[in-house]
Every structure is written in structure tokens, then in C-alpha cells.
C-alpha positions in Angstrom: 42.4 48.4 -74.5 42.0 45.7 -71.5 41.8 42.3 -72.4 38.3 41.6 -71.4 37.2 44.2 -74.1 39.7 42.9 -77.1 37.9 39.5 -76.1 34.1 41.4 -75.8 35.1 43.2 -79.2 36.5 40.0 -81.5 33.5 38.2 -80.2 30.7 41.1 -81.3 32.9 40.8 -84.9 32.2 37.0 -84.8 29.1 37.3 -83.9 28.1 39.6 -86.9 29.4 36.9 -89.1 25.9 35.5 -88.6 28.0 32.0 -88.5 27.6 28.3 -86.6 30.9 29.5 -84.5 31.5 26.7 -81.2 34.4 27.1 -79.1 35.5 23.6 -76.5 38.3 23.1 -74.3 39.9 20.4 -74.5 37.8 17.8 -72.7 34.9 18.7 -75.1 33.3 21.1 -72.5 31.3 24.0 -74.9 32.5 27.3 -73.3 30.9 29.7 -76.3 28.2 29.2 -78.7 27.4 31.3 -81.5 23.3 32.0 -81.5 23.0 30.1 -85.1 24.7 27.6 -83.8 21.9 26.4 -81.4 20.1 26.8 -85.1 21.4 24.1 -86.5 20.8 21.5 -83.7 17.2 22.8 -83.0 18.6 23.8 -79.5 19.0 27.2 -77.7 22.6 28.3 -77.9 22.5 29.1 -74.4 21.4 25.7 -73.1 24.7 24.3 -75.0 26.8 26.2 -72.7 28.8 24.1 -70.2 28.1 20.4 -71.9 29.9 18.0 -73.0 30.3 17.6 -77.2 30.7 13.3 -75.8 27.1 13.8 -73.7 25.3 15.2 -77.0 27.0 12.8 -78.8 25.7 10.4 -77.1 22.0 11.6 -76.7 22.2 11.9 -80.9 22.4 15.9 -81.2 25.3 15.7 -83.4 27.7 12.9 -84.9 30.6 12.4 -85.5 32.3 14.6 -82.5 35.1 17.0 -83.8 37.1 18.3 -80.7 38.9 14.6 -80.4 40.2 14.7 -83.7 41.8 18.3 -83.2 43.3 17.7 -80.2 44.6 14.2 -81.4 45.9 15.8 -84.8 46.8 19.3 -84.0 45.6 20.5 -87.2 42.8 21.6 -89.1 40.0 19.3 -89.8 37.2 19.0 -92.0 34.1 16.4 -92.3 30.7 15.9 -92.5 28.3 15.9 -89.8 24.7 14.8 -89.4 22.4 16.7 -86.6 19.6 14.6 -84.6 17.2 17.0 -87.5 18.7 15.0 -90.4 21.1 18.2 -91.9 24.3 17.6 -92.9 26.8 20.1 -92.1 30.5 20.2 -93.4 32.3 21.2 -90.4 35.7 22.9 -89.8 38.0 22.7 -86.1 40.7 24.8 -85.5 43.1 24.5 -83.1 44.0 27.4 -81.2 47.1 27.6 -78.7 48.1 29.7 -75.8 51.6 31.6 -75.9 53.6 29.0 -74.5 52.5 26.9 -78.2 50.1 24.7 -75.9 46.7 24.0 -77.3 44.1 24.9 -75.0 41.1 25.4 -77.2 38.9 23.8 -80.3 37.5 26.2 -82.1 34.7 25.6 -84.9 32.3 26.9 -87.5 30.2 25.0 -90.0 28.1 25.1 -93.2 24.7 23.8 -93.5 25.3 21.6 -96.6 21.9 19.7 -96.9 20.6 21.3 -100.2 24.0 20.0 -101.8 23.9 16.7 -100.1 20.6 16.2 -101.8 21.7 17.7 -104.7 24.4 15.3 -104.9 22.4 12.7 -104.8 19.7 13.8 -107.0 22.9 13.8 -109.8 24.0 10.6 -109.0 20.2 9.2 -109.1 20.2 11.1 -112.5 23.2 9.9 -113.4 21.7 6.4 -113.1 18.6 6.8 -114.7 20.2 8.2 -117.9 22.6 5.5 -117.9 19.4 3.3 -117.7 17.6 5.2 -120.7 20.8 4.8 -122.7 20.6 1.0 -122.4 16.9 0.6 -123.1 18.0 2.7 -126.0 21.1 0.6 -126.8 19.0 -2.6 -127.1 16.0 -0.4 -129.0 18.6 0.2 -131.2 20.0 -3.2 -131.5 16.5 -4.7 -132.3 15.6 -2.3 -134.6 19.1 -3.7 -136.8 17.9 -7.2 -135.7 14.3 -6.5 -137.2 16.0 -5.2 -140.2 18.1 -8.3 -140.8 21.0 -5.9 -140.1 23.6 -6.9 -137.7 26.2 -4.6 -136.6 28.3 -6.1 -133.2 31.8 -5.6 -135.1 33.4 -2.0 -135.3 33.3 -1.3 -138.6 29.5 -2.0 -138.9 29.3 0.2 -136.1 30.6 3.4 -138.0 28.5 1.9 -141.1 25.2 2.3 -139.5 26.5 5.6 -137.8 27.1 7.0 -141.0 23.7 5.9 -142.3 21.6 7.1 -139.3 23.6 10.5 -139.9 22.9 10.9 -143.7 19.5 9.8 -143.5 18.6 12.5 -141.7 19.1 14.7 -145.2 18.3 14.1 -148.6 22.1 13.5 -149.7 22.5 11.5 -152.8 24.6 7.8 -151.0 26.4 5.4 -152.9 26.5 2.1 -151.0 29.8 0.7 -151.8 30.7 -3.6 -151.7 31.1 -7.2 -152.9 28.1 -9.1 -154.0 26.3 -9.9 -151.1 27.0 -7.8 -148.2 23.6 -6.6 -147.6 23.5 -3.0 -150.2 19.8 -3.3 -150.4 19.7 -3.8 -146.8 21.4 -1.2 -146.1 19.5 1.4 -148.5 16.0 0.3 -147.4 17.5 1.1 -143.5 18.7 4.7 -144.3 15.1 4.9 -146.3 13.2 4.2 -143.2 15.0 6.0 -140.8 14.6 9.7 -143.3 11.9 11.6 -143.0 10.1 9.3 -146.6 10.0 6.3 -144.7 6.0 6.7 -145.2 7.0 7.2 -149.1 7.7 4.4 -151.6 11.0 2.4 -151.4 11.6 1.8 -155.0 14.0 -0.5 -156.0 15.5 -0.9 -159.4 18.0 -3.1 -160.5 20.4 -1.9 -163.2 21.9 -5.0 -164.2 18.7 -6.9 -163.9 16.2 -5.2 -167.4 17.1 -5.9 -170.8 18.5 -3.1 -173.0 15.3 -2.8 -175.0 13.2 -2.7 -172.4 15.3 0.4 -170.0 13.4 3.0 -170.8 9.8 1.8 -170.6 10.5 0.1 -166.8 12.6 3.3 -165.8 10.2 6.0 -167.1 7.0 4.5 -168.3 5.0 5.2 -171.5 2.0 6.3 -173.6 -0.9 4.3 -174.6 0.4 2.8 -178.1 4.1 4.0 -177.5 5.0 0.8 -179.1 4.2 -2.0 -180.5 3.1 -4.7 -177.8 2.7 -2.0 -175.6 -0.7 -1.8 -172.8 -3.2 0.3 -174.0 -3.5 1.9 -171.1 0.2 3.4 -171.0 2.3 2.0 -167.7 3.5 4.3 -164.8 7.7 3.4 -164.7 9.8 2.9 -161.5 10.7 6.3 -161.4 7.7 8.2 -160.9 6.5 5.3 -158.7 9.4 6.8 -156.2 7.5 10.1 -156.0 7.5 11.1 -152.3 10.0 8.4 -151.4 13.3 7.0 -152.0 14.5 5.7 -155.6 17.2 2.5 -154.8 19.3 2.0 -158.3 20.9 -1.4 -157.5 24.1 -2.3 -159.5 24.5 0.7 -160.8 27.8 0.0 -162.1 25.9 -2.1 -164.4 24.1 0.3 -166.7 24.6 0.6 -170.1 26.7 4.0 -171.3 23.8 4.5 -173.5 21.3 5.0 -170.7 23.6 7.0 -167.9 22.9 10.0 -169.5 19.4 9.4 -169.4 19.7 9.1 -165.8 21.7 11.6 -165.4 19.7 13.8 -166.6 16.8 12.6 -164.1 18.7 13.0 -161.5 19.9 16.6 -162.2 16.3 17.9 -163.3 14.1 16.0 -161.0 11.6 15.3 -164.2 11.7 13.2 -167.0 9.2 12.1 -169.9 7.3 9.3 -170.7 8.3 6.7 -173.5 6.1 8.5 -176.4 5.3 11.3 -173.8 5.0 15.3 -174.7 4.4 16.2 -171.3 7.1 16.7 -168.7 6.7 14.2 -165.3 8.2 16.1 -162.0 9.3 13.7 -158.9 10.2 14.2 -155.9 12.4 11.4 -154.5 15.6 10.7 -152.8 18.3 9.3 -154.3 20.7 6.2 -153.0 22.6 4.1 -155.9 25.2 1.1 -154.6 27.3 -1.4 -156.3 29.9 -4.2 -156.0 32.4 -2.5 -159.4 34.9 -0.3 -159.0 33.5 2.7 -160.6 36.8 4.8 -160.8 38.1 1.8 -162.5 35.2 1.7 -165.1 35.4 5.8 -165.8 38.8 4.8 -166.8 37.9 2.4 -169.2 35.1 4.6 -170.2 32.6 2.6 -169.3 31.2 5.1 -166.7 30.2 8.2 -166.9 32.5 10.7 -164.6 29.6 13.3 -164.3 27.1 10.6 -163.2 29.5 9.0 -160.7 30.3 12.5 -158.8 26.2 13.1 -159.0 26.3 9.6 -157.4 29.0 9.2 -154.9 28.2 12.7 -152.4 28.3 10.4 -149.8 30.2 6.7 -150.4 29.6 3.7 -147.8 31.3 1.2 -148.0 29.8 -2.2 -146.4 33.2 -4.2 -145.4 33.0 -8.3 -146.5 31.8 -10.7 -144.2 35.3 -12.3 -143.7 36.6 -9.2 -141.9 33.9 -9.0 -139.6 34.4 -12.1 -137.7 32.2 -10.6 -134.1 29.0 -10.2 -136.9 29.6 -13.7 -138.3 28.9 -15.4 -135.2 25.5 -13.4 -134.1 24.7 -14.2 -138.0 25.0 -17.7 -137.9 23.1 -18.0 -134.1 20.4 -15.8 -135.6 20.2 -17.5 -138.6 20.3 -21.4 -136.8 16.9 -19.9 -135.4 15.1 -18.6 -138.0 16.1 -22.2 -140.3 15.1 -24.0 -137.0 11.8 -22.3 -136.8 10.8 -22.0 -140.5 11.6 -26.2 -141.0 10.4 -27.0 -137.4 14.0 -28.5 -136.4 15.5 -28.4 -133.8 20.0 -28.0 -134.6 22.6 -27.3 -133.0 26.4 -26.5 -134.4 29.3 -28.7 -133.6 32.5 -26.8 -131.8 34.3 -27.5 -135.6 31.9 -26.4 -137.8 31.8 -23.0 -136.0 35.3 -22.8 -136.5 35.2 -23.9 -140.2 32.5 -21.1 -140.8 34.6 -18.7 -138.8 37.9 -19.0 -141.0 36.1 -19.6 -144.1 36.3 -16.6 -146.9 32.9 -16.1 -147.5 33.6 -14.9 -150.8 29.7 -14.5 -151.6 29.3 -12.9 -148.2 26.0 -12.5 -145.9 24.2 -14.2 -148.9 26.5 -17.3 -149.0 26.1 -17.8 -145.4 21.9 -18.1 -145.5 22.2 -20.5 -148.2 24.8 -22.6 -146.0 23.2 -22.1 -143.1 19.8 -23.1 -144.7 21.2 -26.0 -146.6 22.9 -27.6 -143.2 19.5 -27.2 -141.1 17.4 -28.7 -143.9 20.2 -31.5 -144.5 21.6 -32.9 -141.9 20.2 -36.1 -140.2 21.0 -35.5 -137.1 20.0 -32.8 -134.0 24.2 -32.1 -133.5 25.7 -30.4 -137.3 28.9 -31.8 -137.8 31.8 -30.9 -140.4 30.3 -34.4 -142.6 27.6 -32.1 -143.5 29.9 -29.2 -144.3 29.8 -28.9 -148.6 33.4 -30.6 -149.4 34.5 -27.0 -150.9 34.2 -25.3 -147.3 35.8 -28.6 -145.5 38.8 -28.1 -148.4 39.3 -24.2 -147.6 39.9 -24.5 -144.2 43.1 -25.5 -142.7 42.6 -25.1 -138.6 45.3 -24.2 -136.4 43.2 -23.4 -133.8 41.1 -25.6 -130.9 38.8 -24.6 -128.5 38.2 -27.4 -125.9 34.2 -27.5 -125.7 33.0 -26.8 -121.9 29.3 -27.0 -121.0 29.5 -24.1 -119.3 30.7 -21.8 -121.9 28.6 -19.3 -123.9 29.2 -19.0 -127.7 31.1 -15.3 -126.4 33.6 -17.0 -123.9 34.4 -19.8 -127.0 34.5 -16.7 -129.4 37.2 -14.7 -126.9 39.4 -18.1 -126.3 39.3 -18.3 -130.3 39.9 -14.6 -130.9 42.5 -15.1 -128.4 44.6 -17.8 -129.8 44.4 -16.1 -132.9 46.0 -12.9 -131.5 48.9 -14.8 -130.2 49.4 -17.0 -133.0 49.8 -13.8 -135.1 51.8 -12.2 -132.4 54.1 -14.6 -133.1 54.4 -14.4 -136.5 54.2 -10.3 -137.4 55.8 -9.3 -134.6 54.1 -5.8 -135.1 50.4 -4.9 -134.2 50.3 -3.3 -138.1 51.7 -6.2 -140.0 49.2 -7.6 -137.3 46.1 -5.8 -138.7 46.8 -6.1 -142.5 47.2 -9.9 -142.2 44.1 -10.2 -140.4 41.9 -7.5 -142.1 41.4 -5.4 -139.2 42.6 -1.9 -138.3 45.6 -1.5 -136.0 44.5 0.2 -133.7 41.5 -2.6 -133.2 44.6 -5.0 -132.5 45.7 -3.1 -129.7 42.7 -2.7 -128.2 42.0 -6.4 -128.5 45.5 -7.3 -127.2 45.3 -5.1 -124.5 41.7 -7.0 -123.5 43.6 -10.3 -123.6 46.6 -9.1 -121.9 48.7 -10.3 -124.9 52.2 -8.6 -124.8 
């Protein structure tokens, strides 16, 4: 076989490759075109013949050029190209040399890659928009907590209200766990109106709260003329009021051994009878229990039923104290400063100390200690600026400051909070040594000190 047909022959195969194939020599001059090439640039293949890749360039057929980067690099190159039609083609150049190892020709072929250009950029504008939905959901999300008193910055409310968006999807029996004042109730009446009875009644019932004599009667209600003293009309109790809805038994670790069982019983058999009653009463409610005792403690000392507390405690949250939440302090004293400042029509603001004093303080009655403080200083100072005069002597005794944040005009309450969390950090650094002594002296999980040590580049 002659040259001139080897030549003929490889070109037929090339051509039935139905492919963008362009051959240049080395100045750029097209000596071959494949017919789909012309395709691409909305040209005849033909009428490419004998010009320059530079000229087209020029007159905006194609860009960039490819022949000058072969012939410069020896190699094989790839890149995107735009045509004068607006594709985008992902082009490939080969070099090709003679037998003496000389290049002599470009070769190339390309890939009309428009669809996944756009593509591309559809996914990256979808990208954004979700990005965008999940902040508009964020800060949905954020002022629904806000508009529920509930405020959850720090990382352990966090996995608090996770946990309660997550079980209030089913009717689980939840005992809210922690100290007097933490916000239970709050909590309850959130994982009520996120379930599927947040149309039902929220019925709250507080254990600790009716006298002995009078248990039954509030709980399950009675007959006309159960007792003496008693409305002639009977009374509906708490616990058929819940029908439909959610049943909230606050301090539960308060009730009486005599009426557990009683409740217990409710609980198990979803009915119950009236004080003086014949009849059987069936409800339909959901159950969620919380309290500041330890109850394993009390079943110990048998002053709690074991049955009842495992009928209880499916699923236990526990609401940490305000002192180890220092991030949720601060948003609950700047939300609370408005709300005093609206309701008494003065105007306040906090002095760099007394933030700090209410920072390090224990909070021993928690969320509920700091509304009455916060309440009490708006109400009693004399002055626009709170200082630490007005602090009560006992939280001006507690508080022995190692700390100081110089006061800048320009600072937000977050950049004061970072150069306090900071110093903090370091001081304790110091002190532990070890990012775990670290987290049990300041009531935090470890690996929240790293992370925070890491953000402050504390080594």
C-alpha cells in the first residue's frame, strides 16, 4: 500500500468517527478539517482550509487559539474554548512529529461541552439558593426559639432542642431533666407545639404544687356530691382536660408514694375514674413529666416508684444550668434588657463590669434568677448606664474578677464576648495544662475546648 492511500484510508477512519478533528502546521495554517468541525463554528469545513487559527482568532470564530500552546509545550493540551455562537468546547492538541522527532504538525479534536457548562452552573446557582433557603430557615428557626422564650446559641442547647424537635415528632413518653429554673415547662410546651397535638390542650399540672387531700379531685375530677364541699355539678379534672393533647406533670419527683400508683396506672391504661365515678373516663393524651430530684436517688430511698420512673423516663432530657452555658447567658440578658426596657418604658444600658459580674456569677436559680435580676436592675437603677452599685451585694460578693475587657466603641457585645472567652481560655491554659482538666473545671465538654482553642489560636 502507497502512502497516499495509508493517508486516504486513516483519514476515511477519522472521518467516520463523526468527530470535530482539525489538523495546523505549525504557523497555525488549517491544512484538514473534519466536516463537524465547520459544525461547531457555524462555518463550512471547507472554507477553513488554508487560514490562519491567529486570523479567526482575531475575527472572534474561536478563542483561546490552541496550536501556540502545542508547539510551545510539546505536549498534550487541554482547555476550554468559546466559539463566536457562544458553545463551549473542551478542546484537546496533539502534537505529532516527523521521523527525525521534529514536530511538524498540531493535531486536534474537541467536545461540544455546552449542556454541562450550563449544567454546571445551574448546580452552582442551586447550590446557592439552597444555601439561601437554609438560612431563611436557620433564622425561622431561631425566631421560633426566640418567640418561645427559648434560647439556644450554646452547644448543648443545640442538641437539647434537636432532641426535642426529634421526639416530638412521636408520642414518646419525655422526662425533662434539671435544676429549678432552667426552663422544664418551657421546654415541654415547645416539644407540645411542634407534635402533631399542638391544636390539642397543653395541660399543665404541678405535682408538688396540690395539697394531699385535694390530688385526686384536681387530677381526675368528681361526681356531683362526691364529697362534702364539693360542686353540685361534679368538676372535669386536669387529666381528662388533656384529652387530644399533651398532659405536662411538673415536679414529678414531688408526688406523694401514695398517689404514683394512681398515676401509674393512668398512664398504663389510658382511662381512669372520677372521684365517686362508676363509669370508666378514656383519654387520649401525650405524656411529658420533668423534674429538678434525682429520681434514681429517691427509688433508693423508696420514695419513688421504680415502675413509674421507667414508664416515665423513655426518653430523658436533660436541660444543662445556666452557669455552663455562658454563649446563652449573654443573648438572655440583651433579650431580656429589651423586654424590661420596653414593658417600664426605660431606656438601660449595662456597664462593661456588670456584664462580667453576670457572666461569672453561679446562677444557682438559673434562667429564673436572671429575669428577676435583670428586672430588678431596669426597674431600680437611677441612672440610663447600670453599674455594679446596683448589683444586689450577694452577686457583687460571689464574684471575684480576674478578667478585663477594655470597653471600645466600636465593639459588639460578640467581639467583647470572644476577648472574654479568650482570656479565659488562656488563663486556664495555664493552669490545667490539659484541654480535659480544661473542660471539667469550666463545665464544658473537651472537645468544645479544642474547638474553641483552635478559634483563638491558643496553643
Amino acid at each position: 500500500m502507497n502512502s497516499s492511500n495509508y493517508w486516504n484510508e486513516n483519514e476515511q477512519i477519522l472521518l467516520a468517527l463523526k468527530e470535530d478533528i482539525l489538523v495546523t502546521n505549525l504557523d497555525g495554517i488549517i491544512l484538514k478539517a473534519s466536516e463537524f468541525t465547520g459544525k461547531n463554528y457555524g462555518v463550512e469545513s471547507d472554507s477553513l482550509i488554508g487560514k490562519s487559527v491567529y486570523d479567526l482568532e482575531a475575527q472572534g470564530l474561536f478563542t483561546p487559539i490552541l496550536t501556540p500552546m502545542v508547539v510551545k509545550e510539546k505536549k498534550k493540551i487541554t482547555f476550554v474554548q468559546t466559539t463566536n455562537k457562544g458553545k463551549k468546547l473542551l478542546v484537546t492538541g496533539l502534537p505529532i512529529f516527523n521521523e527525525e522527532g521534529e514536530l511538524f504538525r498540531v493535531v486536534s479534536y474537541s467536545y461540544d461541552i455546552t449542556d454541562l457548562a450550563d449544567f454546571k452552573n445551574f448546580l452552582i446557582t442551586m447550590d446557592e439558593e439552597m444555601e439561601r433557603v437554609k438560612s431563611e430557615l436557620d433564622l425561622l428557626r431561631g425566631k421560633q426559639l426566640h418567640d418561645t422564650g427559648i434560647i439556644a446559641k450554646s452547644s448543648e442547647m443545640q442538641k437539647v432542642i434537636s432532641t426535642s424537635l426529634q421526639v416530638s415528632e412521636v408520642d414518646v413518653n419525655v422526662l425533662i431533666l434539671g435544676e429549678s429554673g432552667v426552663g422544664k415547662s418551657l421546654l415541654a410546651k415547645f416539644i407540645h407545639n411542634k407534635s402533631y397535638r399542638k391544636k390539642g390542650p397543653f395541660i399543665e399540672v404541678n405535682c408538688g404544687a396540690i395539697p394531699d387531700s385535694l390530688f385526686e379531685a384536681e387530677l381526675f375530677g368528681y361526681e356531683p356530691g362526691a364529697f362534702t364541699g364539693a360542686n353540685r355539678k361534679g368538676k372535669i379534672g386536669l387529666i381528662e382536660l388533656s384529652d387530644g393533647g399533651t398532659l405536662f406533670l411538673d415536679e414529678i419527683g414531688e408526688l406523694p408514694l401514695a398517689h404514683q400508683i394512681k398515676v401509674l396506672k393512668v398512664i398504663q391504661e389510658k382511662q381512669f375514674y372520677r372521684v365517686g365515678g362508676t363509669k370508666p373516663i378514656h383519654v387520649d393524651f401525650r405524656l411529658i413529666s420533668a423534674t429538678n430530684k434525682n429520681l434514681e436517688h429517691a427509688i433508693k430511698e423508696r420514695l419513688f416508684r421504680e415502675d413509674l420512673y421507667f414508664r416515665l423516663n423513655v426518653v430523658p432530657i436533660t436541660i444543662p444550668p445556666l452557669r455552663r452555658r455562658t454563649e446563652d447567658i449573654v443573648h438572655f440578658i440583651h433579650d431580656l434588657l429589651k423586654q424590661f426596657e420596653m414593658k417600664y418604658k426605660k431606656e438601660k444600658k449595662l456597664d462593661e463590669a456588670v456584664l462580667h459580674h453576670l457572666l461569672h456569677y453561679e446562677w444557682k436559680g438559673n434562667v429564673r434568677e436572671l429575669i428577676n435580676i435583670l428586672e430588678r436592675l431596669v426597674v431600680t437603677s437611677p441612672s440610663t448606664l447600670i453599674t455594679t452599685e446596683d448589683l444586689p451585694d450577694y452577686i457583687k460578693a460571689s464574684i471575684n474578677l480576674p478578667y478585663s475587657i477594655p470597653l471600645e466603641h466600636d465593639q459588639t457585645l460578640r467581639e467583647m464576648m470572644d476577648e472574654l472567652e479568650k482570656q479565659i481560655l488562656q488563663k486556664s491554659r495555664k493552669k490545667y495544662k490539659t484541654t480535659v482538666k480544661m473542660a471539667k473545671a469550666l463545665g464544658i465538654s473537651q472537645p468544645s475546648i479544642v474547638r474553641k482553642m483552635k478559634k483563638y489560636e491558643i496553643l
